[in-house]
VMD Tcl script that builds the backbone (N, CA, C; Angstrom):
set m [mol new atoms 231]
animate dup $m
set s [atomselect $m all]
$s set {name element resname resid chain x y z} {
  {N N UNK 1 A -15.270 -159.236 135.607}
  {CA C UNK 1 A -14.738 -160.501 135.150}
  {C C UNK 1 A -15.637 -161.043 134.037}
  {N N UNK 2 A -15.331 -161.329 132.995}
  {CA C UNK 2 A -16.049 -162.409 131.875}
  {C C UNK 2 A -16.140 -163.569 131.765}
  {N N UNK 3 A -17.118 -164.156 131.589}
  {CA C UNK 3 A -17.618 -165.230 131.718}
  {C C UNK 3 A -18.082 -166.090 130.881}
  {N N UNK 4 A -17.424 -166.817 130.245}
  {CA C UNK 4 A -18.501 -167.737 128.936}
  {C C UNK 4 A -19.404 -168.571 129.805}
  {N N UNK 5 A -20.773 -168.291 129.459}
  {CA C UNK 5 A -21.548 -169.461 129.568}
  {C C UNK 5 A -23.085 -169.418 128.482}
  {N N UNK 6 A -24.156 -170.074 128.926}
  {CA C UNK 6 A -25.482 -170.092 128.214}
  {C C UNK 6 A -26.045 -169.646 128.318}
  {N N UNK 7 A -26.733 -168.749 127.192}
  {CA C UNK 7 A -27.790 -167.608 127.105}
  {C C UNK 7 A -29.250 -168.641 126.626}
  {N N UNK 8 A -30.655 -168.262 127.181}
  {CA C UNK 8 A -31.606 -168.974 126.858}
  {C C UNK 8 A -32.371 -168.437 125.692}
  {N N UNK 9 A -32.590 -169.066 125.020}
  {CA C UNK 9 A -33.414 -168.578 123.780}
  {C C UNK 9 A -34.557 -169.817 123.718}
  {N N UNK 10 A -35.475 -169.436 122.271}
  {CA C UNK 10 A -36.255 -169.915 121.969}
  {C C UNK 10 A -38.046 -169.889 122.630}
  {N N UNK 11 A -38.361 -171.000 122.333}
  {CA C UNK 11 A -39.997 -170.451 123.162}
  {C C UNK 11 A -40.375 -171.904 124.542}
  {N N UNK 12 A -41.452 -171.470 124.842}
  {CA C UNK 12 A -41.918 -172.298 125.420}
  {C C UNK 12 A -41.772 -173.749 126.081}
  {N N UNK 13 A -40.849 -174.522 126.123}
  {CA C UNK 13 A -40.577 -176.266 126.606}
  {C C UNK 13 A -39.691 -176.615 125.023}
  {N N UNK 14 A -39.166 -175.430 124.156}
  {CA C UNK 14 A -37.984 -175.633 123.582}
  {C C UNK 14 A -37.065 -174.711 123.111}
  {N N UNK 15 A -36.581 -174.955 124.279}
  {CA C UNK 15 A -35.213 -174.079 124.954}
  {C C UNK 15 A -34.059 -174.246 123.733}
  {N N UNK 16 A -33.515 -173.143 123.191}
  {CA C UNK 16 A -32.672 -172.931 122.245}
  {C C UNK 16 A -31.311 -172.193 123.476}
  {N N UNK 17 A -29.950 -172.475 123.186}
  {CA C UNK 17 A -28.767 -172.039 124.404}
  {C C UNK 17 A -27.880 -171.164 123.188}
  {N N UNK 18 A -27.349 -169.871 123.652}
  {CA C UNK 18 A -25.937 -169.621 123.115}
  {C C UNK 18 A -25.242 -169.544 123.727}
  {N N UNK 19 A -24.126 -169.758 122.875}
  {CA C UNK 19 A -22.617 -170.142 123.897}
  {C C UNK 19 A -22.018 -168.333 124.179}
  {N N UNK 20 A -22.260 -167.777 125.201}
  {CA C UNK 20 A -21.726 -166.068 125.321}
  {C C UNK 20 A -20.777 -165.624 125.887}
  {N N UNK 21 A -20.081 -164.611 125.825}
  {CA C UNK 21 A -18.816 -164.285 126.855}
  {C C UNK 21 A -19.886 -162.877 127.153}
  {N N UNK 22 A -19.870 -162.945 128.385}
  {CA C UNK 22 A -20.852 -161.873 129.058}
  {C C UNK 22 A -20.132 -161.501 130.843}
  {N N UNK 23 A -20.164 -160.233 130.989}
  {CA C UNK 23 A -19.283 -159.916 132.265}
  {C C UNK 23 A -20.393 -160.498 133.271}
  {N N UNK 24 A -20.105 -161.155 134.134}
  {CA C UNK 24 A -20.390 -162.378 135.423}
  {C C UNK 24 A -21.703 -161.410 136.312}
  {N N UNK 25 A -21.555 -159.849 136.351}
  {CA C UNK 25 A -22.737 -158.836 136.770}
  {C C UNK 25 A -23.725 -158.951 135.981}
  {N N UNK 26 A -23.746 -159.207 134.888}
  {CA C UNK 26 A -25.206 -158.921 134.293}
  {C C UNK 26 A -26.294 -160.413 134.168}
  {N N UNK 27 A -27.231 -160.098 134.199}
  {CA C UNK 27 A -28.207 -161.026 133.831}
  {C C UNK 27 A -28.377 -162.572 133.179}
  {N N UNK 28 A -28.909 -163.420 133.014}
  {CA C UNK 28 A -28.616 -164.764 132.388}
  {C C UNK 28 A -29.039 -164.248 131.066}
  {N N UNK 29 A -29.891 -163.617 130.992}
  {CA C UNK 29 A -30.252 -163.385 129.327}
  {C C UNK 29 A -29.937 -161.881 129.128}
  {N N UNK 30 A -28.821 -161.375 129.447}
  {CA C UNK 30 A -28.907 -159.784 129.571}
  {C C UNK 30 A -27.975 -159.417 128.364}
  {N N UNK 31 A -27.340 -158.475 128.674}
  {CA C UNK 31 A -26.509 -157.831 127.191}
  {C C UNK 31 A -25.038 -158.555 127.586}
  {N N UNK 32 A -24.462 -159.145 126.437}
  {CA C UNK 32 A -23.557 -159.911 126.285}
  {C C UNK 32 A -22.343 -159.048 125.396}
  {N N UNK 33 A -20.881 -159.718 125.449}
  {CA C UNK 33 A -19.689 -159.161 124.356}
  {C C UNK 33 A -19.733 -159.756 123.150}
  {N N UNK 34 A -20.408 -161.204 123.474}
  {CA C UNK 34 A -19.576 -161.980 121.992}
  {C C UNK 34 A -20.087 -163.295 121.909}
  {N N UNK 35 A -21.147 -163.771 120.640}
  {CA C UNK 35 A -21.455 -165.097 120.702}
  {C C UNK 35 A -20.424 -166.186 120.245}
  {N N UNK 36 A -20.201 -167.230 120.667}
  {CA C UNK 36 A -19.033 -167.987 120.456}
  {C C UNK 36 A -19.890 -168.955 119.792}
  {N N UNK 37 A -21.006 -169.662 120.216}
  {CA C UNK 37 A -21.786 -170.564 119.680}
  {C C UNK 37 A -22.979 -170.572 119.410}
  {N N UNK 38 A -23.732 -172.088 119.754}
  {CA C UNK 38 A -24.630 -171.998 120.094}
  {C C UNK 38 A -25.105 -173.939 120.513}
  {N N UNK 39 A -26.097 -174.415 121.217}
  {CA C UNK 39 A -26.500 -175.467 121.859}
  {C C UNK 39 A -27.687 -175.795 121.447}
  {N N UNK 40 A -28.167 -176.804 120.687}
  {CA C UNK 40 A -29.643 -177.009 120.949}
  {C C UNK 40 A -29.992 -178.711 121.130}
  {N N UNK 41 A -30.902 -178.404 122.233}
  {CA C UNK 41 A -31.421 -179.779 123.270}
  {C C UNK 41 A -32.080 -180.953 122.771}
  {N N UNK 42 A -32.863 -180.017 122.037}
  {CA C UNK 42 A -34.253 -180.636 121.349}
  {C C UNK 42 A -34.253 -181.496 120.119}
  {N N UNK 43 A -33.227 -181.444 119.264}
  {CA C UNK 43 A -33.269 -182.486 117.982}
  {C C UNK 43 A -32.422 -183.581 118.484}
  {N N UNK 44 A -32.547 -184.587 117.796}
  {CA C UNK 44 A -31.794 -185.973 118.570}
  {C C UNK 44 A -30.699 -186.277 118.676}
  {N N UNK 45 A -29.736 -185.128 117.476}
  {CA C UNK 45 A -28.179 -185.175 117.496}
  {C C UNK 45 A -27.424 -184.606 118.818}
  {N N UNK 46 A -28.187 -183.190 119.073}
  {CA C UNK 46 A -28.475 -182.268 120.529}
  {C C UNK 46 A -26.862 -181.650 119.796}
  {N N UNK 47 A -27.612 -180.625 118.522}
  {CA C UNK 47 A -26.422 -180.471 118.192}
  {C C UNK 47 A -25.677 -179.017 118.986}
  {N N UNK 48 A -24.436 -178.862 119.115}
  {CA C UNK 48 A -23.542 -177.929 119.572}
  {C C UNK 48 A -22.636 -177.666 118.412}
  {N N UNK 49 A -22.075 -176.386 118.445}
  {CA C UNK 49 A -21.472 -175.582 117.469}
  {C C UNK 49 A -20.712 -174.426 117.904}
  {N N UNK 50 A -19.448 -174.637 118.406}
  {CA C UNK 50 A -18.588 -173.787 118.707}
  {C C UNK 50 A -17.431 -172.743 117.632}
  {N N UNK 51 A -17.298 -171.877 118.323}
  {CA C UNK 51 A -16.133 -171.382 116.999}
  {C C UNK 51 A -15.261 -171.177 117.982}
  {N N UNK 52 A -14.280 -171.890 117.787}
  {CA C UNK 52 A -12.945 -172.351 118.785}
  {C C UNK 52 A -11.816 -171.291 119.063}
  {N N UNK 53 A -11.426 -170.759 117.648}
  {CA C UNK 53 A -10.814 -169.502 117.579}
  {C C UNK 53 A -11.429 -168.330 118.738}
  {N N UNK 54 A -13.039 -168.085 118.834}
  {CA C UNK 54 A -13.415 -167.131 119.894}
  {C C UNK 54 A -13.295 -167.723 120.934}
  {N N UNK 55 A -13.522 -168.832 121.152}
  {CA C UNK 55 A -13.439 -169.310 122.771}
  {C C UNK 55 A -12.137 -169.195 122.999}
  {N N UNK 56 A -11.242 -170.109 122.358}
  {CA C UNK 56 A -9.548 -169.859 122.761}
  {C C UNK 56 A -9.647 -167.881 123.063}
  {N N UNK 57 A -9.722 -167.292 122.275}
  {CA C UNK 57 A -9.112 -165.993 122.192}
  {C C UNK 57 A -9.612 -165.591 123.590}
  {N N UNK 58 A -10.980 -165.907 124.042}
  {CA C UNK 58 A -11.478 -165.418 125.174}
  {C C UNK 58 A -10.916 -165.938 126.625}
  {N N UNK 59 A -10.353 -167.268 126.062}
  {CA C UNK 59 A -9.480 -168.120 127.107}
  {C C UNK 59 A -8.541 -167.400 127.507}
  {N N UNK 60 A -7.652 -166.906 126.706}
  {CA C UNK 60 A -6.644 -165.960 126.803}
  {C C UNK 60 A -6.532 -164.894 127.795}
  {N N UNK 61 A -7.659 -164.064 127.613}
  {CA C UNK 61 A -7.921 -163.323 127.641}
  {C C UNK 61 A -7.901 -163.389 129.039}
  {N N UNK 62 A -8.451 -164.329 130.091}
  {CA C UNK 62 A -8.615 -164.985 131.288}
  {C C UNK 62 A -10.282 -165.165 131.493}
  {N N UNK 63 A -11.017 -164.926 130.743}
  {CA C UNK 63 A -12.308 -165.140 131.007}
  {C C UNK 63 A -12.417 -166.775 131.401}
  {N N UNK 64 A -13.552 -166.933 132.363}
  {CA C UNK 64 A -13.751 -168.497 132.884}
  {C C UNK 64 A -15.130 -169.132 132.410}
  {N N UNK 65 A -14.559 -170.048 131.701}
  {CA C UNK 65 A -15.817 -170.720 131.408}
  {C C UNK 65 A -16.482 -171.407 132.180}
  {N N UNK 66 A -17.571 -171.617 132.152}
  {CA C UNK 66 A -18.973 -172.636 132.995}
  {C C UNK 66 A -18.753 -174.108 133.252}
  {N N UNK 67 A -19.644 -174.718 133.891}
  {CA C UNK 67 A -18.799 -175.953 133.998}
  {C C UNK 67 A -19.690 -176.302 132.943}
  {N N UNK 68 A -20.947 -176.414 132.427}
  {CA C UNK 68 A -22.099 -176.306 131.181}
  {C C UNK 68 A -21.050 -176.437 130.071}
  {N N UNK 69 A -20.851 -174.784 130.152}
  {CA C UNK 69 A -19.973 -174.561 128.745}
  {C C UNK 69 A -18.480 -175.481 128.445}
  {N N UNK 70 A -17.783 -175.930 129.777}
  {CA C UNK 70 A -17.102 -176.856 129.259}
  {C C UNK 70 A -16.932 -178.157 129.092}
  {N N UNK 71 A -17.807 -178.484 129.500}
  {CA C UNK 71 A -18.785 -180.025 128.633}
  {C C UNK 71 A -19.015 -180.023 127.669}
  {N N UNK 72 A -19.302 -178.817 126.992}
  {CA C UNK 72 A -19.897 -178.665 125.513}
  {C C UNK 72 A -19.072 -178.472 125.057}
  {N N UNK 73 A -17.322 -178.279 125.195}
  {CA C UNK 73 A -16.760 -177.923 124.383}
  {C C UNK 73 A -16.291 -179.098 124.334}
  {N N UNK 74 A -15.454 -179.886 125.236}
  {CA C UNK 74 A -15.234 -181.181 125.051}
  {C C UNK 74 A -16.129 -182.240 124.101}
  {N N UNK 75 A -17.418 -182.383 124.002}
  {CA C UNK 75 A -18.259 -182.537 123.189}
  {C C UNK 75 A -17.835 -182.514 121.658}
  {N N UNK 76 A -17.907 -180.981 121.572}
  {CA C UNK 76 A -17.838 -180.565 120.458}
  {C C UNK 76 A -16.650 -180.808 119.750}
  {N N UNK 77 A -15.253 -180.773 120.553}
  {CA C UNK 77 A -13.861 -181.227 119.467}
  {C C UNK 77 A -13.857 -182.643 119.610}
}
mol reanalyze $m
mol bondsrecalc $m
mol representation Tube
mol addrep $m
């Protein structure tokens, strides 16, 4: 099953997120299909950046998004 949710990036106490469609078995930071976005915490806008076309297509598809990831999308449109 596929799964959009947040991949962790960045260093130390500033956590960088991408938005991923990754099958639900593998790892939080493991090998992924497809970056859709990306999230970051740390500047004051806490900006998010989706590409809507991949998420829809992945919607389709039946993959389930996070409850994370769909906060952020609401957010974001």
């Amino acid at each position: 099953m596929v799964v959009l949710r947040l991949t962790r990036g960045g260093s130390k106490k500033k956590p960088f997120y991408r938005i991923v469609a990754v099958d639900s078995r593998k790892k939080r930071d493991g090998k992924f299909l497809d970056i859709l976005g990306y999230y970051n915490p740390i500047i004051k806008e806490k900006t998010v950046k989706i590409n809507m076309e991949k998420y829809n297509a992945w919607i389709e598809k039946g993959a389930q998004a996070s409850e994370t990831v769909k906060r952020l999308v609401k957010k974001a449109v």
